[in-house]
ZAMARGU-4260 file (C-alpha; in steps of 0.2 Angstrom, whole numbers, plus 5000, padded with zeros to 4 digits):
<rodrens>
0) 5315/5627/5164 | 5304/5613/5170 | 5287/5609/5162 | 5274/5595/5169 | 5262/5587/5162
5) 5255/5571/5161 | 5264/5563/5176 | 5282/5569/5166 | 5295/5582/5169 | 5300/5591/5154
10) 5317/5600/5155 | 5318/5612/5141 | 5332/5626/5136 | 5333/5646/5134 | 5326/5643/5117
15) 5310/5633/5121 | 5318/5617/5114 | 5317/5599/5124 | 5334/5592/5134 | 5324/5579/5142
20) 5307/5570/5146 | 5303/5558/5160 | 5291/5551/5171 | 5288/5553/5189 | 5283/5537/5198
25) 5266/5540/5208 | 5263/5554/5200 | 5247/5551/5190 | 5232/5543/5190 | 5229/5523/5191
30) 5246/5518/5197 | 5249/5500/5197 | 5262/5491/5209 | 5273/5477/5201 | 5272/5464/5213
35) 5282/5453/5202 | 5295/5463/5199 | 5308/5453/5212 | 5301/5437/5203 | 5312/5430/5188
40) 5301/5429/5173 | 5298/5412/5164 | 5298/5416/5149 | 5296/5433/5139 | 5282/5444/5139
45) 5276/5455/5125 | 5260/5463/5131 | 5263/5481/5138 | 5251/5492/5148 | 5252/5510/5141
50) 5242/5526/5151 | 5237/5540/5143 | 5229/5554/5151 | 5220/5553/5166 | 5212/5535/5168
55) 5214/5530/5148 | 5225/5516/5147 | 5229/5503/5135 | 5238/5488/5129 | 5251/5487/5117
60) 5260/5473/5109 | 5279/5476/5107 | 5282/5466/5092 | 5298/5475/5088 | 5305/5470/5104
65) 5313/5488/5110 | 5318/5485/5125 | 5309/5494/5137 | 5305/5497/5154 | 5291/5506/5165
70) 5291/5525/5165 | 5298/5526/5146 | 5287/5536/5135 | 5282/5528/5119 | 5273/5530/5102
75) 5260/5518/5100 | 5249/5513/5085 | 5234/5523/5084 | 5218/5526/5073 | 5224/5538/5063
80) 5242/5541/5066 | 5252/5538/5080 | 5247/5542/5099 | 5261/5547/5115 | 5259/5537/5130
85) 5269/5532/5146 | 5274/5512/5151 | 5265/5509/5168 | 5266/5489/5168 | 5276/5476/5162
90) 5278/5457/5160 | 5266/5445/5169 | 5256/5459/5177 | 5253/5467/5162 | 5245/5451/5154
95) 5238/5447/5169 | 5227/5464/5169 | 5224/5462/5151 | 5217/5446/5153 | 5207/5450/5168
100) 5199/5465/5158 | 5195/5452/5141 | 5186/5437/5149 | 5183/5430/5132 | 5201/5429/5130
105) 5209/5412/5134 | 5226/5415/5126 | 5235/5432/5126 | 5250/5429/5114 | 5235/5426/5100
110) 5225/5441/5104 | 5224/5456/5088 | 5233/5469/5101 | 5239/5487/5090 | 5260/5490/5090
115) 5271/5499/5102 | 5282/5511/5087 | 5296/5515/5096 | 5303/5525/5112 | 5293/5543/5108
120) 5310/5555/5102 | 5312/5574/5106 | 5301/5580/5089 | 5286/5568/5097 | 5286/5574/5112
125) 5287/5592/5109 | 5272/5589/5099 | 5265/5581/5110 | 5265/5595/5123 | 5258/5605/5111
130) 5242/5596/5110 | 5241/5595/5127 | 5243/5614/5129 | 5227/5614/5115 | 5215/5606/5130
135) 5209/5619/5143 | 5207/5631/5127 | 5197/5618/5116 | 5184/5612/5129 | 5181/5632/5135
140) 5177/5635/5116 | 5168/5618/5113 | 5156/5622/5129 | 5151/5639/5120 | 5148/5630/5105
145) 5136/5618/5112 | 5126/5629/5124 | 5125/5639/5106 | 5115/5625/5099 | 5106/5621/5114
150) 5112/5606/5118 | 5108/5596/5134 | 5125/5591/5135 | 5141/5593/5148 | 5157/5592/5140
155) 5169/5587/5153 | 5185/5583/5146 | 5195/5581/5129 | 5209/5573/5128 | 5222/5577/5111
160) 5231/5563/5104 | 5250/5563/5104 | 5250/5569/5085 | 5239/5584/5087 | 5226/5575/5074
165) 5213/5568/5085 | 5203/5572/5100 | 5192/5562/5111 | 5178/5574/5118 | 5171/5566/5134
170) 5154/5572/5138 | 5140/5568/5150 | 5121/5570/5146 | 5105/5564/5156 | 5098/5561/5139
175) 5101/5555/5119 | 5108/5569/5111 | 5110/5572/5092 | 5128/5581/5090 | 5130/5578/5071
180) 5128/5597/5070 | 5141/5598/5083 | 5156/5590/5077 | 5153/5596/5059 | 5155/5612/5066
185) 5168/5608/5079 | 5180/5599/5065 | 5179/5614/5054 | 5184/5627/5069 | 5198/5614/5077
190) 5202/5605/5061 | 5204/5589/5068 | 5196/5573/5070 | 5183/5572/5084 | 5179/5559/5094
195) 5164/5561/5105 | 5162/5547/5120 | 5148/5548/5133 | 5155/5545/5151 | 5145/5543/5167
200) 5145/5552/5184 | 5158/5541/5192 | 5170/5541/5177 | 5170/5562/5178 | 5173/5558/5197
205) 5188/5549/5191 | 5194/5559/5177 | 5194/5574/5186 | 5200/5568/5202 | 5200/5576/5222
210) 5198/5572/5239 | 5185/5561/5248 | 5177/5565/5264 | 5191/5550/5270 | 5205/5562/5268
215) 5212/5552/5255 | 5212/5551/5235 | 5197/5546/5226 | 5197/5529/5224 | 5191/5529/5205
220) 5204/5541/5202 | 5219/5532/5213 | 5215/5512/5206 | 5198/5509/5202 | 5196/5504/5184
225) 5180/5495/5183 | 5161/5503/5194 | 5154/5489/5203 | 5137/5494/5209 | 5132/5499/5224
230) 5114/5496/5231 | 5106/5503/5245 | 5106/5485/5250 | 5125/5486/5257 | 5119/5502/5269
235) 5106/5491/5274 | 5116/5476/5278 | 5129/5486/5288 | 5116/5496/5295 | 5122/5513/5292
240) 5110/5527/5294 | 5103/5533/5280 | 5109/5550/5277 | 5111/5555/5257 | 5125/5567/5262
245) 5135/5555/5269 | 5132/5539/5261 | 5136/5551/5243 | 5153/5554/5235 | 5159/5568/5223
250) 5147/5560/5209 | 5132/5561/5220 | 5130/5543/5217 | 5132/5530/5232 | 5153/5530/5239
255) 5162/5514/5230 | 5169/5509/5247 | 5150/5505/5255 | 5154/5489/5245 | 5173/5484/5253
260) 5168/5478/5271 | 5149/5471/5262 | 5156/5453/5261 | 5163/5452/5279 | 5145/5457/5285
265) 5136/5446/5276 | 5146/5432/5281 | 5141/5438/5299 | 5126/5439/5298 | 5124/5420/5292
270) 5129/5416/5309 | 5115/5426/5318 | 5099/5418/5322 | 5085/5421/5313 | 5072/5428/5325
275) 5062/5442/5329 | 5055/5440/5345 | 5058/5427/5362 | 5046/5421/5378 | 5052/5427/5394
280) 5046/5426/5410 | 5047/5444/5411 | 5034/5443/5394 | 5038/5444/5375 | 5054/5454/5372
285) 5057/5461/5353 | 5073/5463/5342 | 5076/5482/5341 | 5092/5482/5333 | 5109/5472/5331
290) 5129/5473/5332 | 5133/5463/5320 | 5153/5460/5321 | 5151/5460/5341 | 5136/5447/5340
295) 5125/5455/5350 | 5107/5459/5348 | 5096/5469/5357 | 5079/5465/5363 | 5066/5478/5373
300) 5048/5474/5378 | 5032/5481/5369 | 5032/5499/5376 | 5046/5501/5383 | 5064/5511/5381
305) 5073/5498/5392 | 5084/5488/5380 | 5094/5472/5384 | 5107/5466/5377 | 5111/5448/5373
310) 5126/5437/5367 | 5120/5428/5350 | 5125/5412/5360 | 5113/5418/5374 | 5100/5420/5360
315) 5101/5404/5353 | 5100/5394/5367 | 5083/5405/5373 | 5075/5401/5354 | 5080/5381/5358
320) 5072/5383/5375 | 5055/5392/5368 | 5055/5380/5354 | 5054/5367/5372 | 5040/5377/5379
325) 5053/5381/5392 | 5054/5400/5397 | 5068/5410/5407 | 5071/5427/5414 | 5078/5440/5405
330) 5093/5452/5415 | 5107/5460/5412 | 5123/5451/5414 | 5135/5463/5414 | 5149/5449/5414
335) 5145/5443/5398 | 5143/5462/5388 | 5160/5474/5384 | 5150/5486/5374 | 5162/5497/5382
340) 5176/5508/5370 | 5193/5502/5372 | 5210/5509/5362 | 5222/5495/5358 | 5231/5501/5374
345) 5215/5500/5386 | 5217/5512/5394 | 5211/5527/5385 | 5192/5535/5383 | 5179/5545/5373
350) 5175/5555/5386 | 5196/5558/5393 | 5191/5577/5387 | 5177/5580/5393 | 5182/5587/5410
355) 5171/5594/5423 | 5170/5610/5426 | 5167/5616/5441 | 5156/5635/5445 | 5165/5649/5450
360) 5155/5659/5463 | 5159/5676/5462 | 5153/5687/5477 | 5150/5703/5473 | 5153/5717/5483
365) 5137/5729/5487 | 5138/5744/5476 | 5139/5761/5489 | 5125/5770/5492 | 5125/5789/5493
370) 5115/5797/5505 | 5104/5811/5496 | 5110/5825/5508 | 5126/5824/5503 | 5128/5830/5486
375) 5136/5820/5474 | 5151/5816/5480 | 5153/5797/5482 | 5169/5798/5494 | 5158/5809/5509
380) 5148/5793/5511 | 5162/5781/5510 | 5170/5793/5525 | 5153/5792/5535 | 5152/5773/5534
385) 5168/5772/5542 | 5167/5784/5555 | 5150/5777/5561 | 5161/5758/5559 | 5174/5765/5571
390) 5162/5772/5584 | 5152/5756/5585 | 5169/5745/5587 | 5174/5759/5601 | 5156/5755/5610
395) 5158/5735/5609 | 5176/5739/5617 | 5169/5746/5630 | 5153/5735/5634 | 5166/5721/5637
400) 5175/5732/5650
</rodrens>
């Protein structure tokens, strides 16, 4: 039989005892790609990048020098005990993320980092699954226990270490919350150790995981590991309309990705000129609005819906010109606009579906009358039409004679 969990296949016998464990690449949260890997190392690398379970990572010095590689499942220092955890980097990558994550670390090799144990053997892993099987059950009782005590608390998540003697409780709350009662009261029904740790909107969004209105995986569930914050300035800047159910991901908080192309428009819009109105001849024309990665702005006179659409070079060299006391005529120059959609092929277009449909008339026939003389039989009037039909086609015949 085959058992998953954590990102690992378990294969285990007739008698509920483990043949074998291993880990599935891709198969988890986080994954990190080892760009290095074709690269020969320089010299040797102790610090290893451990996961956990969903987005919980850690690093871990192997200071017995186990030679190990990325997928193995470990047993790792711990506080108390030992914890189960699977390799996911190695090498230079490894310290590389560790010192990206400790900016106030210069040098990793004399950083205080806790011990990798050994490769986790069949009696770890079995017990290991065991307090992952404790999960689901313990946060379905922990919820009740709160709400009991009236606790203004969401209790999203627990997490069991590898040596069923600890578990981190993750839990979300708008305000403080005194939960003394509750872990006194949660150790002595789970007799364990709790660990309670407040998380935010966005790290539920990650923990949990799902779908984004992209179609793909959640960024803070797929590779994020630190929140940068997004500002309604980045809508503003790219000049998104303001729709709150757009604009909000799964946390209800603004989407992560508002902030990826944010840098490319700023740098454009330093190369826009800065002006809000031009001299014509045709009058004062005002900026309405602006395509920013096309470098073109639009410009519409005081009471009016007609808008023009300039080139930014267009636009410059009318500010220098105004700036002269010089004014010219504002037009259209179709030549020097492609606001047009085109595919990379060029030929294709929005509206290649929408095809004109043309109106079917249908002429319909005059329903037959009955004659009220003749009972309700609608054939005797049928007949009497046509009888009358042929004797006025045998007088017409004989006019022409």
């Amino acid at each position: 039989m085959l058992y998953w969990s954590r990102g690992c296949v378990t294969e285990t016998g007739q008698n509920g005892e483990t043949i074998s464990c291993r880990a599935v690449k891709n198969c988890h949260k986080l994954t990190v790609y080892n760009w290095l890997r074709n690269i020969p190392a320089d010299r040797e690398y102790d610090i290893f990048e451990v996961r956990f379970k969903n987005t919980r990572k850690g690093f871990y010095r192997n200071v017995n020098h186990i030679e190990l590689k990325e997928g193995d499942i470990v047993a790792v220092e711990a506080s108390p005990g030992h914890d189960i955890g699977i390799i996911s980097s190695l090498g230079p990558v490894a310290e590389i993320k560790f010192l990206k994550s400790n900016p106030n670390i210069t040098d990793a090799k004399t950083a205080d980092l806790k011990k990798i144990y050994r490769i986790a053997r069949t009696v770890d892993i079995e017990k290991w699954q065991e307090a992952v099987a404790l999960e689901y059950t313990t946060m379905i009782r922990s919820r009740k226990i709160a709400s009991s005590l009236g606790l203004n608390m969401k209790i999203g998540d627990i997490d069991f270490q590898g040596d069923k003697t600890k578990a981190i409780f993750y839990y979300i709350a708008d305000e403080r919350v005194d939960f003394r009662e509750l872990i006194k009261i949660m150790a002595e029904t789970f007799k364990i150790r709790i660990e309670m740790r407040q998380i935010g909107a966005r790290q539920e969004a990650g923990q949990i995981g799902g779908i984004g209105p992209c179609g793909r995986e959640l960024c803070c569930a797929q590779w994020m590991r630190n929140f940068i914050s997004v500002s309604t300035n980045s809508v503003r800047y790219q000049e998104i309309s303001v729709n709150p159910l757009k604009l909000a991901g799964q946390c209800s908080k603004l989407k992560c990705c508002l902030n990826y192309e944010l840098d490319t428009y700023l740098d454009a819009w330093d190369t826009l000129p800065k002006v809000r109105q031009i001299e014509t001849i045709n009058g004062v024309v005002f900026l309405q609005k602006t395509d920013v990665l096309k470098g073109i702005m639009y410009f519409s006179a005081a009471g009016s819906q007609q808008m023009f659409p300039i080139p930014v070079e267009k636009v410059r060299e009318m500010v220098d010109l105004n700036g002269k006391g010089e004014k010219i005529e504002l037009y259209i120059d179709s030549s020097e606009i492609d606001s047009g959609f085109k595919s990379a092929v060029g030929e294709d277009s929005l509206t290649r579906f929408d095809k004109s449909r043309k109106k079917r008339k249908n002429k319909k026939k005059p329903a037959a009358r009955n004659n009220p003389g003749q009972g309700n039989n609608p054939g005797q009037g049928n007949n009497r039409r046509r009888e009358n039909g042929n004797g006025k086609q045998k007088k017409s015949q004989e006019q022409k004679k």
